[in-house]
N, C-alpha and C positions, 0 to 999 in steps of 0.2 A: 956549808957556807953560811953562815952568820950576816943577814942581811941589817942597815943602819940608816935609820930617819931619823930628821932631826929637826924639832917640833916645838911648839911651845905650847906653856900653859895657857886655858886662857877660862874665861867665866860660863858657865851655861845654866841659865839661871843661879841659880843659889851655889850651885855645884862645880866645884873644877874641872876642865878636862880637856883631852889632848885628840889631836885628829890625827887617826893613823891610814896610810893609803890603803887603796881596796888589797892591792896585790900582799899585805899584812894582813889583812883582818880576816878573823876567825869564820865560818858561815853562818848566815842567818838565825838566828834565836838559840844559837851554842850558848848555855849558860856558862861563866868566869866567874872566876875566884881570882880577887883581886888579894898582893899580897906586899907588906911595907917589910924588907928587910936595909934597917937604917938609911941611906940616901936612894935606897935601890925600891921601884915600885914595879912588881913584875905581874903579868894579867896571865890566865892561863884557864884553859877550860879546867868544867869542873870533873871532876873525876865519878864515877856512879859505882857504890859501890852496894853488898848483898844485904846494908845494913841501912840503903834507901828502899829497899822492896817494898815493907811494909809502906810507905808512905804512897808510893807507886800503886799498890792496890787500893787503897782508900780512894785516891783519884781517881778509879775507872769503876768504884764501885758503885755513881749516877749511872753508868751503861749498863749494870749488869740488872739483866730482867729477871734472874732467879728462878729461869725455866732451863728446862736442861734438853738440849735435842734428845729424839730417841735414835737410838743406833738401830741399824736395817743392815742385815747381816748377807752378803749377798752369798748366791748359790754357786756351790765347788761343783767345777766340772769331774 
């Protein structure tokens, strides 16, 4: 089922842009990709794909302390 709001433009600072109801909107800090196919502007989450990883690991590489837990190997009954 194809749900229809109907909206207008309007200014947000410098920026154009439209107010969509909650029961539309994507969750909290979902990155979108915004996309203009001729009169049509369609918003849509961004997709994550194996060729973000690298960038993904540079990100977490402030957390990483560069120590390495030691493994404790527990005893077979």
């Amino acid at each position: 089922m194809q749900k229809v709001f109907h909206t207008r433009q309007f200014m947000a600072g410098n920026s154009p842009a439209v107010r969509i109801p909650v029961s539309m909107a994507f969750p909290k800090q979902t990155k979108l990709v915004v996309i203009r196919e001729g009169n049509r502007i369609i918003v849509e989450p961004e997709v994550t794909s194996l060729a973000s990883l690298p960038a993904q690991f540079a990100a977490l590489r402030p957390l990483h302390t560069g120590e390495r837990l030691e493994f404790v190997e527990a005893e077979r009954a």
